[in-house]
C-alpha positions in Angstrom: 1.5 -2.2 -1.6 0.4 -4.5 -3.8 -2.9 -5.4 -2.4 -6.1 -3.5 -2.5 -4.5 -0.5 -0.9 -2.8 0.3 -4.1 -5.7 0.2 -6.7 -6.9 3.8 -8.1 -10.6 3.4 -6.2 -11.9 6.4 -7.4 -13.9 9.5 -6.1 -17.3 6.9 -5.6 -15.2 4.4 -3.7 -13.3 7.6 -1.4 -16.5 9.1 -0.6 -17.8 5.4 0.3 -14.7 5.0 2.5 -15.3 8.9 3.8 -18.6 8.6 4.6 -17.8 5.1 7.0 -16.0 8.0 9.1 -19.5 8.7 9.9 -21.7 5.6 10.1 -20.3 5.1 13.3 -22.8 8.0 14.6 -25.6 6.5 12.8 -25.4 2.4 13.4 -23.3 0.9 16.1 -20.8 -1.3 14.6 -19.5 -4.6 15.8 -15.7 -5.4 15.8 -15.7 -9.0 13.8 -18.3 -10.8 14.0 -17.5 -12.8 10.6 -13.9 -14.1 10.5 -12.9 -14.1 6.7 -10.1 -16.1 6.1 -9.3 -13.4 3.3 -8.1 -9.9 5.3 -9.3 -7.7 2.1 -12.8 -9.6 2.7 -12.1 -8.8 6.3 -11.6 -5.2 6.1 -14.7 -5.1 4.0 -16.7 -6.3 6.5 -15.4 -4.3 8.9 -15.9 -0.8 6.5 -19.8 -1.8 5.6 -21.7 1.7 5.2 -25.2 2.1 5.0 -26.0 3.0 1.7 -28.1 5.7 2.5 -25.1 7.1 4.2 -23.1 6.9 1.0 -25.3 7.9 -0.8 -25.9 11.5 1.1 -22.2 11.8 1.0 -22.5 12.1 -2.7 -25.5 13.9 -3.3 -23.5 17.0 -1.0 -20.7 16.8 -2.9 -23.0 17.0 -6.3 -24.6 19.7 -4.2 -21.6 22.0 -3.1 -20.2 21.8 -6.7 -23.0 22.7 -9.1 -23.5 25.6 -6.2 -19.3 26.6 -6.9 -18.6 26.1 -3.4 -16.3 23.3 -3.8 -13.7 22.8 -7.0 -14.0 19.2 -8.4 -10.0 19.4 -8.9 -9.6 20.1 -5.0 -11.3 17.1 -4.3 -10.0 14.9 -7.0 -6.6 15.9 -5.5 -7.4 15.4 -2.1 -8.3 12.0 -3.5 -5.1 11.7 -4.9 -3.5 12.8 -2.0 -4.8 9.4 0.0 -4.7 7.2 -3.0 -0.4 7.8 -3.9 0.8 9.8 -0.7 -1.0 8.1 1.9 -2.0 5.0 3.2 -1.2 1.5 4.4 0.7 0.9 1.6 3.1 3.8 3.1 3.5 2.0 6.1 4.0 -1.6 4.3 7.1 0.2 2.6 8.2 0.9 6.4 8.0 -2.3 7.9 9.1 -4.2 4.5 12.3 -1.9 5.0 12.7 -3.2 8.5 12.4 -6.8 7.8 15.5 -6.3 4.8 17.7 -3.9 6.8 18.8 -4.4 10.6 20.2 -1.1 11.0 16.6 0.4 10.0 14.9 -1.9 12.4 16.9 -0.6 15.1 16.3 3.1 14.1 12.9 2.4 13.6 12.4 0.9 16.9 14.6 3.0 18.6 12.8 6.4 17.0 10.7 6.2 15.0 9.7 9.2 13.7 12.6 10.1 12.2 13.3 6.6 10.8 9.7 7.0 8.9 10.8 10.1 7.9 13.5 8.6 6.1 11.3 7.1 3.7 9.3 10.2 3.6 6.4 10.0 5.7 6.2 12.4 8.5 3.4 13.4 10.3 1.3 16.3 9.3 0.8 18.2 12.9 3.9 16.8 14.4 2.7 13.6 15.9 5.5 11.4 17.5 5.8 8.1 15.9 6.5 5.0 18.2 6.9 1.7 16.4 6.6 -1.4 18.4 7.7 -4.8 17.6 6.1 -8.2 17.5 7.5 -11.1 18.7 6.8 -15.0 18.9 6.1 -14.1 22.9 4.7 -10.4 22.2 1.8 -9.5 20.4 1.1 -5.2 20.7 -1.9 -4.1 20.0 -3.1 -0.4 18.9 -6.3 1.5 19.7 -7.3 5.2 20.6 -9.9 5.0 23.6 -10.5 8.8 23.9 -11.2 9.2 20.1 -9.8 7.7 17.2 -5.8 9.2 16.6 -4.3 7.2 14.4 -1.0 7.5 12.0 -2.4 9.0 8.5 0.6 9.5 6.5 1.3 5.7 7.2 -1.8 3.9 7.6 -4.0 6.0 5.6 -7.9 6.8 6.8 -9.1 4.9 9.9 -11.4 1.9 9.4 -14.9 2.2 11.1 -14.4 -0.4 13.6 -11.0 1.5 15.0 -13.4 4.6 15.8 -16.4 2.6 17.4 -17.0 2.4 21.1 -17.0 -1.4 21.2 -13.2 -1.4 20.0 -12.2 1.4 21.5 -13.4 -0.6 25.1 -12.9 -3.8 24.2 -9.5 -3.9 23.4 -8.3 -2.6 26.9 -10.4 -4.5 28.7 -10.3 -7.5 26.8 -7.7 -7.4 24.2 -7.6 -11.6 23.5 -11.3 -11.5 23.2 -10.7 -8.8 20.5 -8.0 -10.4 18.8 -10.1 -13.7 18.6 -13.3 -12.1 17.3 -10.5 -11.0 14.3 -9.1 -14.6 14.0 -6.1 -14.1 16.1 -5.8 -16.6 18.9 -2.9 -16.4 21.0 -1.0 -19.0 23.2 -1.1 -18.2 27.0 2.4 -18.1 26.9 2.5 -14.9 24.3 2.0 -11.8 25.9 -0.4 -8.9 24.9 0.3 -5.3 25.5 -2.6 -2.7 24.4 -1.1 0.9 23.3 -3.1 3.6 23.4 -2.4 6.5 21.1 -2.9 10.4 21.2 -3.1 13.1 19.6 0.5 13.3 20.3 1.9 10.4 20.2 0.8 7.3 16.8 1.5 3.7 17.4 2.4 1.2 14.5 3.0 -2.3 14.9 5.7 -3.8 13.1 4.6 -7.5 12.7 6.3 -10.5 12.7 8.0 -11.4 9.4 6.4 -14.2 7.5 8.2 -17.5 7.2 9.4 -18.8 3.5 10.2 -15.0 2.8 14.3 -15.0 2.5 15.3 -14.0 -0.3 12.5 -11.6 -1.0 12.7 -8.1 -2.3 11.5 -5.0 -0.2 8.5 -4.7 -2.5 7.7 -8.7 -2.7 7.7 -8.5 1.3 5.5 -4.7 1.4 3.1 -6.9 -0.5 2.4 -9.1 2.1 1.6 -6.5 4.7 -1.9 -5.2 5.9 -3.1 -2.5 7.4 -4.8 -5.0 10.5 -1.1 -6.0 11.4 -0.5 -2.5 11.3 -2.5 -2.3 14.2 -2.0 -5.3 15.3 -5.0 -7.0 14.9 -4.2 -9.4 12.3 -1.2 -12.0 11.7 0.4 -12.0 8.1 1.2 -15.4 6.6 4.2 -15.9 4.3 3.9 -16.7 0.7 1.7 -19.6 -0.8 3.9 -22.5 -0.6 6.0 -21.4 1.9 6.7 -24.0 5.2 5.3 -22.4 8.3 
């Protein structure tokens, strides 16, 4: 993807990222308080670690390798592992894919783990991939309320906000209110349906396609996805330009 999802970040800016797996212990965090008209601004405000935490995240990994317990090459391939084999840009390929080819759409839709698969991203631990589609009347929306599952080999590492209580609550009981507090407002007339994934079973949203974007290639169009629409929090925009 050609956002921030695909720029080398480094072992600094992983651990940063790791260690907002954790802040949620330490500081409650609110869903969207801010609404960014930028959705890289967005997920920034969203990820905002304590810099204490960060900062203990890499003083242990400092620790555990001048001790020999850990090998600085496992980590930096971990690290690799999220930056060029995981992540939302993996699951921008997907729904790019789905937007140029009907007959992928309709595998995709119609099973979707194996239609990921295609592309090659399959689960790790055999989860079962269900896509679902949005629509000008539909709007699906993704959250875990008994922990925090969520599809890694497509979406990459969870953001904070996914694995707080407030989301996890929130978007069942008031999934609009949620959507709002992330800029999306819907129409009465647009329906809102609230999946819940498991450790079995990994939602993805596949969003609406932008307008103005005929014509485009499948890596023009991959740019223009996010991880939020992913989960179906966010709603992508077409090109600048482009005639809504």
């Amino acid at each position: 993807m050609a956002n921030a999802a695909d720029r080398p970040v480094g072992r600094r800016k992983f651990l940063s990222d790791a260690a907002a797996g954790t802040a949620g212990l330490v500081a409650a965090p609110h869903i969207a308080s801010a609404k960014p008209a930028d959705p890289q601004a967005q997920d920034q405000a969203h990820q905002a670690v304590p810099s204490d935490v960060a900062l203990r995240v890499k003083a242990l990994e400092s620790i555990l390798v001048e001790k020999g317990m850990v090998d600085p090459a496992t980590i930096d391939a971990v690290i690799e592992t999220y930056e060029s084999k995981v992540g939302p840009r993996n699951g921008a390929r997907v729904v790019a894919r789905a937007w140029a080819d009907a007959a992928f759409r309709k595998r995709l839709l119609t099973d979707g783990t194996a239609a990921i698969a295609e592309l090659g991203y399959g689960g790790s631990q055999g989860e079962h991939m269900v896509v679902v589609e949005n629509t000008a009347t539909l709007h699906n929306l993704v959250v875990c309320t008994l922990c925090s599952c969520y599809p890694w080999p497509v979406l990459g590492l969870p953001p904070t906000w996914y694995k707080s209580a407030p989301y996890r609550s929130r978007a069942v009981i008031d999934p609009r209110g949620v959507l709002r507090e992330f800029g999306v407002t819907l129409t009465d007339d647009v329906q809102v349906r609230v999946w819940d994934s498991t450790a079995e079973i990994r939602y993805l949203v596949l969003p609406e396609r932008p307008p103005g974007t005929e014509g485009m290639t499948e890596e023009q169009l991959a740019a223009l996805v996010t991880r939020n629409s992913m989960v179906g929090v966010a709603k992508l925009s077409g090109p600048r330009g482009a005639a809504a």
